[in-house]
MIDREN-606865 format. One record per residue: y, x, z of N, C-alpha, C in turn. Coordinates in steps of 0.2 Angstrom, whole numbers, plus 5000, padded with zeros to 4 digits. Last residue first. Example, Ala and Ser with C-alpha at 12.3 -4.5 7.8 and 13.67 -1.06 7.14 Angstrom:
<nodes>
498950645035499550685036500050645039/497250665039497850625039498450665039/
</nodes>
This chain:
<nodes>
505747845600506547805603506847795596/505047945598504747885598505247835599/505448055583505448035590505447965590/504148145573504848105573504848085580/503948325576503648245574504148225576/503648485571504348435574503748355568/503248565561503048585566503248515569/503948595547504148635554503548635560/503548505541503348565539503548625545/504448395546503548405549503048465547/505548445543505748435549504548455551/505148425528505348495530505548495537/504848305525504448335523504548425526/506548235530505948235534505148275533/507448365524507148305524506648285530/508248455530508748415526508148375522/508948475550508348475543508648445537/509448615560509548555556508948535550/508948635578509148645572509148595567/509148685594508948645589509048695583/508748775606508248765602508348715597/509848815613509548745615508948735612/510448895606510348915614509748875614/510948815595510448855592510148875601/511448655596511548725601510948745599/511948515596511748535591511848605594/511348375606512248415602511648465600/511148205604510948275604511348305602/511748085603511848125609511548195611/511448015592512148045592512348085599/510247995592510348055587510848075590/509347895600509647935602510047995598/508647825589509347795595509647855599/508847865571508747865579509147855582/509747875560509447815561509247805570/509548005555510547985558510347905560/508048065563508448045557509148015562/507348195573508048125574508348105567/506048285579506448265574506848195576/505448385591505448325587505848315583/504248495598504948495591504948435592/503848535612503748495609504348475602/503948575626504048605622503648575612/504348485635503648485636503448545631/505648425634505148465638504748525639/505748465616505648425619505548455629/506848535605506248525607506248485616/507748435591507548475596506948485600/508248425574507648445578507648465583/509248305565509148345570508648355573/509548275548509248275552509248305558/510548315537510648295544510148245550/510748385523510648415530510748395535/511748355515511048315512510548335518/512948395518512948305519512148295518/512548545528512748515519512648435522/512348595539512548645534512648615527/513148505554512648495547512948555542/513848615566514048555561513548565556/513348695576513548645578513548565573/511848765565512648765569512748705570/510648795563510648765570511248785571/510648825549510148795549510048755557/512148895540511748915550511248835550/512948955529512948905533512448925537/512949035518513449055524513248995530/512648935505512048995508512349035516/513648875505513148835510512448875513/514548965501514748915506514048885510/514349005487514349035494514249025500/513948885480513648915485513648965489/515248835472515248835481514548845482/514148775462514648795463514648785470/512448875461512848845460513648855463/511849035456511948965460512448945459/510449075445511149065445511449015449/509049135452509449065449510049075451/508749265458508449235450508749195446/509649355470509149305469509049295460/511349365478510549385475510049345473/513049375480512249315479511749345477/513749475489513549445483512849415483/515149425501514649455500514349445494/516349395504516249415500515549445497/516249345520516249285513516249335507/514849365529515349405525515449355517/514249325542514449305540515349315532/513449405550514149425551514649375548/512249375544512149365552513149375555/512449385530512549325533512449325539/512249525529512949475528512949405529/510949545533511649575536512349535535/510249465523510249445529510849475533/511249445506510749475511510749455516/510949265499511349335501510849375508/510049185487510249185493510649245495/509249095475509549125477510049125485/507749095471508249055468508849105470/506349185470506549155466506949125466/506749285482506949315475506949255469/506049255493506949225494507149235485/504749255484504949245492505649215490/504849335470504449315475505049295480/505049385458505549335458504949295467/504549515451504049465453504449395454/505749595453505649575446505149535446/505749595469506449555463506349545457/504949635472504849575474505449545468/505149765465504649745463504449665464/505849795474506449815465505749765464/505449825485506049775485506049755477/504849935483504449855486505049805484/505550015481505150015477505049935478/506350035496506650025493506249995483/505850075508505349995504505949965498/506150185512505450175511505350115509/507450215515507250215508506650215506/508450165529507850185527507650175520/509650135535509150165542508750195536/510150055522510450105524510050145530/509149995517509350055514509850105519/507949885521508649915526508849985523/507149785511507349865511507949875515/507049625514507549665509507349735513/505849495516506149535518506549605514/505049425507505149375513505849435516/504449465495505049445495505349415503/503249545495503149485495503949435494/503849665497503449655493503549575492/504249655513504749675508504549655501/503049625520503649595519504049605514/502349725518502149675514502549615513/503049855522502849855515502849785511/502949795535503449795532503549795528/501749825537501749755537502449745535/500349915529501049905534501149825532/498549895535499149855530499849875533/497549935542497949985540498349965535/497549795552496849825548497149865543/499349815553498749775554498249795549/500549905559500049905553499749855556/502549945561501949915562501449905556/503650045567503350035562502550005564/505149995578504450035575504150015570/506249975592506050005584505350025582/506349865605506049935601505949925593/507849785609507049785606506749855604/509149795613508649835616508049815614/510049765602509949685608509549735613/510349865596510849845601510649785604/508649965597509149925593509649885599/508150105602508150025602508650005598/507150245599507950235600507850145599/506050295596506250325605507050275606/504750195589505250245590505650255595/503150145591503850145592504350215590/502050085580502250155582502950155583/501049945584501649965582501650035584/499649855577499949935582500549935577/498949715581499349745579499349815580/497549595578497749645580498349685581/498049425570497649475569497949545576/498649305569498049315573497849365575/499749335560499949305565499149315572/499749375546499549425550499749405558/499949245537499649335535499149355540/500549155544500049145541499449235539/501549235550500949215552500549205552/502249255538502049325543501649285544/502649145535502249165532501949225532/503549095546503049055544502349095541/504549195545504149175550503649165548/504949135532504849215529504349215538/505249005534504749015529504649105530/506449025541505948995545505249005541/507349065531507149115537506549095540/507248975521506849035519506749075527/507548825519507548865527507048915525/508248765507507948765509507648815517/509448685494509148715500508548705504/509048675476509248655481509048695488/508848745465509548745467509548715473/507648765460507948695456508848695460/507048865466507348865459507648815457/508248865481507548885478507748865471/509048955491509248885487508748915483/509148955511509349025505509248955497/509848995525509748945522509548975514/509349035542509649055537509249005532/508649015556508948995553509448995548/507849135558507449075555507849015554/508549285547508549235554507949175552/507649345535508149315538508149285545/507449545538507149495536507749435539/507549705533507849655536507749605534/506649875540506749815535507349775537/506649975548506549985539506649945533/505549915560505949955556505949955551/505549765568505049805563505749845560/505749775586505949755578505749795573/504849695598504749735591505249725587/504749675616504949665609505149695603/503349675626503849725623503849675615/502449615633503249625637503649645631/501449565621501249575627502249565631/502249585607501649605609501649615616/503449525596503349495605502649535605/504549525582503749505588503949545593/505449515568505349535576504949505579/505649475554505449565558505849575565/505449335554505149395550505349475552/505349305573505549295566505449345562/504149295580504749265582505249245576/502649295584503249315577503549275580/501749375597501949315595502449335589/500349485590501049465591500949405593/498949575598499149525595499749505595/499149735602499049695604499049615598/500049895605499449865602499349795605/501050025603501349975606500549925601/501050185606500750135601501050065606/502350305615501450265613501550215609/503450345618503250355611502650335608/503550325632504150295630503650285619/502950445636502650365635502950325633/503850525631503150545628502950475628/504850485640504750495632504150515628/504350555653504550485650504650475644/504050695649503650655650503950575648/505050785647504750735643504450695643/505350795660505850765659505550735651/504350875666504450795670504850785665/504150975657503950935655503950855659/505151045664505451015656504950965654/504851075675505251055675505551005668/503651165672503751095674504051055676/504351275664503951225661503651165663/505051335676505451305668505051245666/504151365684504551325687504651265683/503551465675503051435677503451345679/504651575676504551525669504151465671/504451595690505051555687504951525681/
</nodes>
């Protein structure tokens, strides 16, 4: 009968057991704390990095696409290299897996938070909360101008408080609240359009191209906004041949 008990309990841990293996492989980054390793999607625990459409204002005040920069510079880091995530057993509400991820025994959450790309998720976790205090006195990443956390801007909380080094200016609430691929331009200085092509291919549209006014603007769709041409080809996006 105990014999029964025991393998009874372990059919039932079992799923969970494998459900709790190492998740290894090369990433795709999709955004500062979420990869792609083979089927399974990662959200880095512990932290919160920006959308890559989030707007944040560097030292001289003006905007700039820190989400797509905090991506950007995962990859540059640790986009080639090996990974092991160690999942945890509960997923987040979209269903990615939770976990903690190393590369060559670097946490990689540690080095986002450190570097500024990414805030301390205080409330799930008080492991990167040092790293934070550090990127903030360093003025690193999103730290040197100014921008609001990423939880408050994914909900869009107008109350939120500005962080950052540079005192920002007036009405920047308003523009740091803005969406890099909302329907409407995040500022008059922000209207280029970048979509991707086919063939999967970024392009870019100054308000000059023949075709600008019939790109509609659906983050679904892959667009987004740029606020120069130096920052549409720092994407990635070449001008369209039309």
């Amino acid at each position: 009968m105990f014999m029964k008990f025991l393998v009874a309990l372990f059919a039932l841990l079992l799923p969970a057991m494998a459900c709790a293996a190492d998740i290894t492989g090369i990433p795709k980054i999709r955004e500062g704390d979420y990869v792609q390793i083979g089927n399974a999607r990662v959200r880095l625990g512990g932290i919160d990095a920006p959308a890559v459409d989030q707007l944040c204002l560097n030292t001289k005040g003006e905007r700039w696409s820190c989400g797509a920069a905090a991506r950007d510079e995962l990859i540059k880091h640790a986009g080639n290299k090996a990974w092991t995530c160690n999942r945890r057993l509960a997923a987040d509400r979209r269903g990615r897996i939770v976990a903690r991820c190393e590369v060559d025994g670097e946490d990689i959450q540690k080095w986002l938070v450190r570097n500024g790309w990414a805030l301390a998720y205080a409330r799930l976790s008080r492991d990167y909360e040092t790293d934070e205090k550090a990127a903030r006195d360093a003025r690193a990443g999103m730290w040197q101008g100014a921008f609001i956390a990423p939880r408050d801007w994914r909900i869009r909380n107008k109350k939120t408080t500005i962080l950052g080094a540079v005192k920002p200016p007036e009405h920047a609430r308003a523009i740091l609240l803005a969406s890099a691929s909302g329907p409407v331009a995040p500022s008059p200085d922000c209207t280029i359009k970048g979509n991707v092509n086919r063939s999967g291919v970024c392009i870019y549209h100054t308000p000059a191209s023949r075709w600008y006014a019939k790109i509609e603007m659906n983050i679904s769709k892959g667009t987004r906004w740029f606020c120069s041409v130096d920052e549409a080809e720092a994407a990635g996006c070449r001008e369209t041949r039309r």
